[in-house]
N, C-alpha and C positions, 0 to 999 in steps of 0.2 A: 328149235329155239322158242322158247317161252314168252307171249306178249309183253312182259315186262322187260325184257333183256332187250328185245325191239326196240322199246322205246327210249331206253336209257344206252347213250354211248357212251364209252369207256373212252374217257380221253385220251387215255398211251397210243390208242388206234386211230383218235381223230384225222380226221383230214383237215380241219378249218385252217385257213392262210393265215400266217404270220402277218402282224397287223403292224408290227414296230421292228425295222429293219436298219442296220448299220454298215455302212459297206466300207470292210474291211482286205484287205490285202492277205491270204490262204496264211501267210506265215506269221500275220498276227493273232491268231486264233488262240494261239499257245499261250503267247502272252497276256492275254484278258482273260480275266475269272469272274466268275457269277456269283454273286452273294445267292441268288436261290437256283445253283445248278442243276444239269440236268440229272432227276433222280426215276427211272424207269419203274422200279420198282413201287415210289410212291403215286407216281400216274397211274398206275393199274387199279388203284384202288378209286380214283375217283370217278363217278358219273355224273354225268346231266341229262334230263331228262323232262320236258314238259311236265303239266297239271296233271293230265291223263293219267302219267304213270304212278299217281295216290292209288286209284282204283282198283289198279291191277297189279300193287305189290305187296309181299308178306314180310318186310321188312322188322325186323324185332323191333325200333326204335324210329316214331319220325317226331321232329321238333317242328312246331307252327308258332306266329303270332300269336297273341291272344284278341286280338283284332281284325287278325285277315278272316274277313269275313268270306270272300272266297275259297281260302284252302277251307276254312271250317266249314263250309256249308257243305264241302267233298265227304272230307271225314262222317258229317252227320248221314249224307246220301248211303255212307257201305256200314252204320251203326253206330258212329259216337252219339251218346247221351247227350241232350241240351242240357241238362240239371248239370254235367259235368262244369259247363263254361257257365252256367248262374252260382255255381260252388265258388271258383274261380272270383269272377267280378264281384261276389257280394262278401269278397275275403280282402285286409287290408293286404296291400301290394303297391310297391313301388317300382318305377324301370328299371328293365334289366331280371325282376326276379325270376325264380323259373318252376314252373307246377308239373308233380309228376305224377301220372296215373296209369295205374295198368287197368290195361282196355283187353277187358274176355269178349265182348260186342263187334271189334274190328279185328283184320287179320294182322293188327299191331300189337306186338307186346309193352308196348307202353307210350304213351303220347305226351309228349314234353308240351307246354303254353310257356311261354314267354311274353312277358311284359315290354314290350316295344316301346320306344322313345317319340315322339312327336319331333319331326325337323321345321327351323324357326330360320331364316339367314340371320336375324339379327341374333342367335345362340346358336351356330351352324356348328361352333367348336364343340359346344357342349351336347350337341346331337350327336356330334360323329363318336364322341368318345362314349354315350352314353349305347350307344349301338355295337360300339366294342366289346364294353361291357356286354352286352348279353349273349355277343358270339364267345369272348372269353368263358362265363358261367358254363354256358353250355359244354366246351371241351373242355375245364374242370370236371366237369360231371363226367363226363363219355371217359377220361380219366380215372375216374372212383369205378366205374362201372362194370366189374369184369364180362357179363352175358351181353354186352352191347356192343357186339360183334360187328353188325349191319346197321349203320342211321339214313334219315331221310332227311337230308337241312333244307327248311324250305327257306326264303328270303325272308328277313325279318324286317328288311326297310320296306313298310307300305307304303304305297299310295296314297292309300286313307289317312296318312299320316304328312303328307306332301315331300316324303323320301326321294331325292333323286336316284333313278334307277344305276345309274354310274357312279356316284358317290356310297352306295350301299353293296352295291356288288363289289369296288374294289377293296374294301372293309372287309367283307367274307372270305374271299380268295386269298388275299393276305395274311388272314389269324388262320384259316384251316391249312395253307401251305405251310406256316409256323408252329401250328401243333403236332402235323404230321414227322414235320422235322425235328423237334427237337423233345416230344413227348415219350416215355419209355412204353406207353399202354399204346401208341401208335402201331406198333407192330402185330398187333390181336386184331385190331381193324381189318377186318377184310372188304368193304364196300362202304363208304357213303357216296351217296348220289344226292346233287345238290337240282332239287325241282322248282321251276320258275316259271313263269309267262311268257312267250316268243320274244317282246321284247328284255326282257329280264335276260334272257339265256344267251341275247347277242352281247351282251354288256360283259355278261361272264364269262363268255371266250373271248372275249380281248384281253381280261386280265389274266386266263389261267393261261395264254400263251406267254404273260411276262414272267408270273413265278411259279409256273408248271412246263419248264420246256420242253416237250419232246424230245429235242436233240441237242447233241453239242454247241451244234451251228447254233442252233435258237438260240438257248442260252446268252451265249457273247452278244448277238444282236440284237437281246433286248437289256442287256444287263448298263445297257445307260442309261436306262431309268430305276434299274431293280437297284443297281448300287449305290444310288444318294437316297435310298431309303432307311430310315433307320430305326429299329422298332427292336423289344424286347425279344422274350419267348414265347413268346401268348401272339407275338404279332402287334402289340398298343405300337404305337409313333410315339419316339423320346424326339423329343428339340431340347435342347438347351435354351435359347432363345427362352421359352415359356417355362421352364424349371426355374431360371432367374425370373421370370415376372410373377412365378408363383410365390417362391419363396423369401422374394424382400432381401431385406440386409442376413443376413446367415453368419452367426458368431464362430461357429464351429460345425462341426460335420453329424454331432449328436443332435444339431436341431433340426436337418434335415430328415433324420428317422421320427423324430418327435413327433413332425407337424405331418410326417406320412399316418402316422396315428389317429390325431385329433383332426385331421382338414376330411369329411366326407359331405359331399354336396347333394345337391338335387339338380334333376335333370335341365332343368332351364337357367344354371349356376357355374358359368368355371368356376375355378380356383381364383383365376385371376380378375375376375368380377369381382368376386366378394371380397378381397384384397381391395379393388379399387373401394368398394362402398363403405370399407371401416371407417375414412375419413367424415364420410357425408351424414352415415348414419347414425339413432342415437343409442349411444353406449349399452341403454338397458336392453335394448332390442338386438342389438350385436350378440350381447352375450345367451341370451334367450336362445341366435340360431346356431351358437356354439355349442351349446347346450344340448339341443336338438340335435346336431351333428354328431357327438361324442355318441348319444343313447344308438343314432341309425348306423354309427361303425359298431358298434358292443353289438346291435342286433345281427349284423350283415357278419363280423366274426364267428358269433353264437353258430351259426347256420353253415359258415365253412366247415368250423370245429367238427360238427354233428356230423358230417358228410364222412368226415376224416375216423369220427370214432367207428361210422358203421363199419368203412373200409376196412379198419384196423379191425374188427372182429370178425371181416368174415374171409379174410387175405393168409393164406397159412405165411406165416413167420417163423415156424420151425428153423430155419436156415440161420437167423441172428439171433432167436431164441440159444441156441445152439453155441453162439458166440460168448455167452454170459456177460457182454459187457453193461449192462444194468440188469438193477435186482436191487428186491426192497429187504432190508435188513434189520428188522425191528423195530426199535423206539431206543432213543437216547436216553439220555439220565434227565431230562425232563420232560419224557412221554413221550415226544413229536416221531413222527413216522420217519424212517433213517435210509436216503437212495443212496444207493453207491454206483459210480459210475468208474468202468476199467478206461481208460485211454488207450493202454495197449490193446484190448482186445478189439478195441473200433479199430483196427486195421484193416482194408480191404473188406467193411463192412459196406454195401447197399444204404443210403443216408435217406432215400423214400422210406427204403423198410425199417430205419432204425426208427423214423420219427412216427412212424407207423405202432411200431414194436412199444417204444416210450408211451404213445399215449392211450395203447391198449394198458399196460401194466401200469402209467399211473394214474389214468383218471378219475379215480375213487380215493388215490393216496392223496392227491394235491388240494381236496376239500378243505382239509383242516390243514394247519401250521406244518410245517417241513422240513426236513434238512435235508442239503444233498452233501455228499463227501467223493471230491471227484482223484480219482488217483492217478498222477502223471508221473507214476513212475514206470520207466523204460520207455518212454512214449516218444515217437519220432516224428515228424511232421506229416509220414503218408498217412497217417492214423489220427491226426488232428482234424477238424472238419473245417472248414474252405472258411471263411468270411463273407460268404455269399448264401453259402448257404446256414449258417448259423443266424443271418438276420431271414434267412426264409422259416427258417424254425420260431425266431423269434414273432412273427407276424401271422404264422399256424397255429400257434397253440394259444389256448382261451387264457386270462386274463388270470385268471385263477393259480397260473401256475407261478406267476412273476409276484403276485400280491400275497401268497401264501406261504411263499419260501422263507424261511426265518435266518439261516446259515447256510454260508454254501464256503465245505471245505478244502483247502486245494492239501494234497500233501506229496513232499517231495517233488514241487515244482523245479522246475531248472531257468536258468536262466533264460533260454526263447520262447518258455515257456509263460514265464513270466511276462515277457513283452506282448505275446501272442495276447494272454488274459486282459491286461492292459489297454490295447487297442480295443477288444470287445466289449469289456464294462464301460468302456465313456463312447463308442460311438455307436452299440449296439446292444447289451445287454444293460440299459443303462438302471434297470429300476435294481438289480443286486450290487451297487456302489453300496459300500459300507457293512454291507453283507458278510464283507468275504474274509477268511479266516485262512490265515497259510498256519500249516503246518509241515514243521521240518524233519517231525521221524511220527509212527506208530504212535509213542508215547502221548504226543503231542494230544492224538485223539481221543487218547483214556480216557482223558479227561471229562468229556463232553460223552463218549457213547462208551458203550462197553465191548469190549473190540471181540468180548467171543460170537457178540452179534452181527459183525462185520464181514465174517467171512473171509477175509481178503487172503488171495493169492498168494501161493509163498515166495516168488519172487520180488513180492513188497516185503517179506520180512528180510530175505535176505540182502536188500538193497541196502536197507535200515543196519543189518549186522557189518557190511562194508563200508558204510560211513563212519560206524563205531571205530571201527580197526584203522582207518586213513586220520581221524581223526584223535585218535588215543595222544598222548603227551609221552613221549621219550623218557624213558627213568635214567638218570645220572649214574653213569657207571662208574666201577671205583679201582682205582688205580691203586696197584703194591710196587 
């Protein structure tokens, strides 16, 4: 066995005592479920492992502070660069971002720096979600990344930062049991080992035995606490409680996406702070930090987007490519770049790789003015795409593509179809309201494009030739 495999245990093997115990009667065991059950398969991939084992591992991927001045001074001991962390600090950066470099100096194929959060009690909310954020960023990333097989998480809540080592560990253990579970690139993961301080690593075996249980048993008997948790995909904490103090009075369900848009803070700022302050503050200055807000969500999008298009170029898509269900189809009868999107052939498409696929083929299209021409004919609801996920789409792709769209066609819509659209333009696709053009056969489209440019399916003409025929007019016949 290899000094490093020494020092790092695999927690599916642990021995550490269950720390939070229920006493239960054998034959209710049945009856209680774990919101984060026991998953074998996902324990085997995670370690823990002391400071030491920086030294002694070749890990392709470790993520540090950009402030732990102890794990950095590791790093610098086995060959990271100083110039690298003065590159770093003398770069603008806000909490949460995250710097990447490949290191040919360490036995690391690349060293993540993350910008860490300062903890305040009197802004202890906005620490904790601020520290979410960077564990979030981070398994966005390890997401995009297909060669980052192997990571190293070190703790991101410092000391030097007056981070409670309990209130930062259970932040960790939470969003990595959450990425694990419900990420699709999770499954290429073969190792991350989470390295800490002795006290640090006690902290983190109490939490990975509530949402890492070993066993069945475990499980149920810690799951009354795992079960009044309640948190996205990424692991964030949803309350209601505070979605109402964030949001104010709420006229409709579109202004909750809206103000998910326009509301981006800074790290010593809830939502619900700055809510409080609109009354106190003065108006010119209000609008000043809305202003500021708007520019550092367009930057923090800008920087998603980028992640997404490298993805998209270097991810083979063959497979939905293969699907034809978009394709760019020339230009209209007044120049504009012409999408066509099939409905039926989104069936039993992969919705990662379609919007993957999308913004490989349209990124260069959606610059200038646009139309799309989306075709629902023969289209079923398996082949619709979810409402959850159409607002995940809507909040992935750059800004460019909603500002630039001039027409967006529907033809041979159906009636749930209709309703379907309906609900997504006013609570979610909201900037294509007025946009949108039905069309009730082919002809309809001549108009506007030139349909030998179009391409379309001959199952759309033949739909078009069935409505002709249902709808013809009866000729009066004649009686002798």
């Amino acid at each position: 066995m290899s000094p490093d495999n020494e020092l790092a245990k695999q927690w599916a093997d642990s021995d550490e005592p269950l720390y939070v115990t229920v006493d239960l009667e054998e034959s209710d065991y049945k009856q209680v479920s774990s919101k984060f059950g026991f998953r074998q398969d996902i324990n085997r991939k995670v370690f823990l492992a002391p400071r030491e084992y920086l030294r002694k591992s070749s890990a392709a991927v470790v993520v540090v502070g950009l402030h732990d001045e102890k794990m950095n001074h590791v790093l610098q001991s086995i060959g990271l660069n100083q110039e690298v962390l003065d590159n770093i600090n003398s770069s603008d950066k806000r909490t949460s971002d995250i710097f990447i470099n490949s290191s040919n100096s360490t036995p690391f194929n690349h060293i993540v720096h993350v910008v860490t959060p300062r903890y305040s009690n009197k802004y202890k909310s906005a620490a904790e979600n601020a520290l979410a954020g960077c564990y979030r960023n981070i398994f966005q990333e390890i997401s995009l990344q297909d060669s980052w097989h192997e990571v190293i998480l070190t703790s991101l809540y410092l000391e030097e930062k007056l981070f409670p080592i309990e209130v930062g560990a259970e932040i960790l253990v939470r969003m990595l049991r959450c990425f694990l579970n419900n990420s699709a690139r999770s499954q290429d993961i073969e190792k991350i080992t989470i390295v800490a301080s002795r006290n640090e690593l006690d902290a983190l075996t109490f939490y990975m035995s509530q949402y890492f249980p070993r066993s069945e048993v475990e499980a149920v008997r810690t799951s009354v606490i795992t079960n009044n948790i309640a948190c996205d995909d990424w692991g964030d904490l949803i309350s209601v409680e505070r979605v109402i103090r964030v949001t104010g009075r709420v006229r409709d369900a579109s202004d909750l996406f809206e103000s998910a848009e326009h509301d981006v803070f800074d790290e010593n700022f809830t939502k619900s702070q700055i809510h409080g302050f609109l009354a106190m503050q003065d108006p010119e200055k209000m609008e000043e930090i809305r202003k500021e807000n708007r520019k550092e969500y367009q930057r923090q999008q800008q920087r998603s987007y980028q992640r997404l298009l490298r993805t998209a170029r270097h991810t083979d898509l063959s497979d939905v490519e293969d699907a034809n269900f978009l394709y760019i189809a020339g230009r209209d009868r007044e120049g504009r770049s012409s999408v066509v999107l099939i409905g039926k052939h989104m069936q039993n498409i992969d919705s990662e790789k379609a919007l993957l696929y999308a913004i490989k083929t349209l990124d260069t299209v959606v610059e200038n003015p646009y139309i799309v021409v989306y075709v629902d004919t023969d289209t079923s609801w398996s082949s619709r795409l979810s409402f959850d996920t159409l607002k995940r789409v809507y909040y992935s792709l750059h800004r460019k593509y909603r500002t630039n769209i001039d027409k967006f066609y529907i033809l041979h819509q159906s009636v749930w179809g209709r309703i379907f659209l309906w609900l997504i333009s006013h609570f979610t696709l909201t900037d294509t309201r007025g946009k949108l053009v039905h069309a009730k056969n082919v002809r309809d489209l001549d108009k506007a494009i030139n349909l030998e440019n179009l391409s379309l399916p001959i199952f759309v003409y033949e739909h078009d030739a069935n409505q002709r025929i249902q709808t013809k007019p009866k000729l009066p016949t004649e009686e002798f």
